[in-house]
N, C-alpha and C positions, 0 to 999 in steps of 0.2 A: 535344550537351551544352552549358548553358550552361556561363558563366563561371565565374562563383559553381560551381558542383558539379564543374567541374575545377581549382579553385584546392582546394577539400574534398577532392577525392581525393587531390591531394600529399601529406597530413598523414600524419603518424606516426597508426595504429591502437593503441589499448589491448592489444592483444596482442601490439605491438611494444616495451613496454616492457617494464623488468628485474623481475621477480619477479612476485606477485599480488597480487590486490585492490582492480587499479588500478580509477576509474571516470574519465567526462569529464566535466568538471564545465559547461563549456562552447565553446560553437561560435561563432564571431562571424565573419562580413564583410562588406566594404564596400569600396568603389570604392576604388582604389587609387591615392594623390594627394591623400586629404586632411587630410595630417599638412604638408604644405607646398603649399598649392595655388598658389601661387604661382609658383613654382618650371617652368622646361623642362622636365624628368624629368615632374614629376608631370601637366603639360599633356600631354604624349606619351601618357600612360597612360590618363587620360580617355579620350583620342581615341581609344585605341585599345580601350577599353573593358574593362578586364582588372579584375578583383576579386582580393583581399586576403583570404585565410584565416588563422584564428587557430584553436587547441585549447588548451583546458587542462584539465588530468588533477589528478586526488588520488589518493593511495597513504593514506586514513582512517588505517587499525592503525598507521601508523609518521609519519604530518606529514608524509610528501614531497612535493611536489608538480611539474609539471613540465607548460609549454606550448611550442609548436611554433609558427611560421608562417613562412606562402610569402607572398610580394611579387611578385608577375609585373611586370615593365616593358616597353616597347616595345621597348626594345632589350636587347642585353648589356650593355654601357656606360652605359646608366643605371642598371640594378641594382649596377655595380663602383662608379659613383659614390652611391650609396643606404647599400652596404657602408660607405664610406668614411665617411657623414656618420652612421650609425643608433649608434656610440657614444656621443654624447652625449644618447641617450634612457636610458641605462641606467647611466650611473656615479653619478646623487643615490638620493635614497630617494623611497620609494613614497608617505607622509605626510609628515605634519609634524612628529610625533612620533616619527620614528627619526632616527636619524644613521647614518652610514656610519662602522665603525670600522679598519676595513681593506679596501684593494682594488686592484685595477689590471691588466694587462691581461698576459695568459700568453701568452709569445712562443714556447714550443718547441713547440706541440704542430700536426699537419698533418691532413687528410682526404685520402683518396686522391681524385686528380678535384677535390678543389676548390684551385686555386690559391693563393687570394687568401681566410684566414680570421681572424676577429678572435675572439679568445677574453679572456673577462673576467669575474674573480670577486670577490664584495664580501660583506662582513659584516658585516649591518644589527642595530643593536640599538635596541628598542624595546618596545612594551607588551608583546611575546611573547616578548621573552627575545633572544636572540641568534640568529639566522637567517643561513644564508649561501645566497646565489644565483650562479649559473652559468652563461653566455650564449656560446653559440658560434654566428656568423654567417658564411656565407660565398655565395656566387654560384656558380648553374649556369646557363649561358647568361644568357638575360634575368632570370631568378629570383633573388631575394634569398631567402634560409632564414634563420631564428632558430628555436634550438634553448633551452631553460631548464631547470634546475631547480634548485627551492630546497627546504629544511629546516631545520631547530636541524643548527648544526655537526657534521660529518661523517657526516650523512646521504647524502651525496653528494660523491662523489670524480671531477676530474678525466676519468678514464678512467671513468667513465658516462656523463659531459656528450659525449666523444667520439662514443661508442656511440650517445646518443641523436641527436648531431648527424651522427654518418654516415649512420646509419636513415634521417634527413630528406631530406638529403645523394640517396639513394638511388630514396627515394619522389617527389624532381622529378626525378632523373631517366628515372624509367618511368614519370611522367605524361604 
């Protein structure tokens, strides 16, 4: 198997999400390491040649939507230090034309097996109204997970983001 189609198989399936209708909207990956290629961590990854899966899903009938991805690294401890630095990929906005009107980062909540999880919700308003997004990240072994979903306010509660981030959570670790 290569890289690439075992970094794919980690991912959450459409059939793993909450309710129907879901489709995947898209598949993306790519070498793992070139969001800072600079960077130790991400030289270790190259070398060791590990690819980066992404998914994301729409839910049509109801605006939800919702992506997943695995980050493989050479080691464990670059993925807990990956965890540590990947929240300040996600606290601005998408364009330039939203703003962020609330947000910050939800300290109670755990996964079973993942020690170490950063959970973070924000509510972007912009040409589509008011949107809120959902991001639970955490480390299995060398694996960094990112779990998402977003929709217009209260499309999405907490304990889904869980669910879909345990699901994840679950799927590296029977990969």
């Amino acid at each position: 198997m290569t890289e690439e189609a075992r970094s794919l198989a980690m991912l959450v399936e459409v059939d793993e999400l909450p309710g129907s209708g879901w489709a995947v909207v898209r598949d993306r990956t790519w070498v793992t390491g070139e969001l800072d290629p600079d960077s130790e961590k991400s030289r270790r990854a190259r070398a060791a040649g590990v690819v980066t899966a992404w998914r994301s899903f729409e839910q049509a009938a109801t605006g939800r939507s919702a992506w997943v991805e695995v980050v493989p690294y050479a080691t464990a401890g670059d993925a807990a230090l990956s965890l540590r630095q990947s929240p300040r990929y996600f606290v601005g906005t998408d364009h330039p034309d939203e703003r962020v009107v609330a947000g910050g980062a939800v300290e109670d909540r755990r996964l079973p097996g993942v020690p170490d999880l950063w959970v973070y919700e924000k509510s972007v308003s912009g040409p589509d109204g008011l949107r809120c997004s959902r991001y639970a990240a955490g480390t299995v072994d060398r694996i960094l997970f990112i779990a998402s979903c977003a929709g217009e306010q209260g499309a999405w509660d907490l304990d889904d983001l869980m669910v879909l981030g345990g699901t994840q959570a679950d799927r590296v670790r029977s990969g």
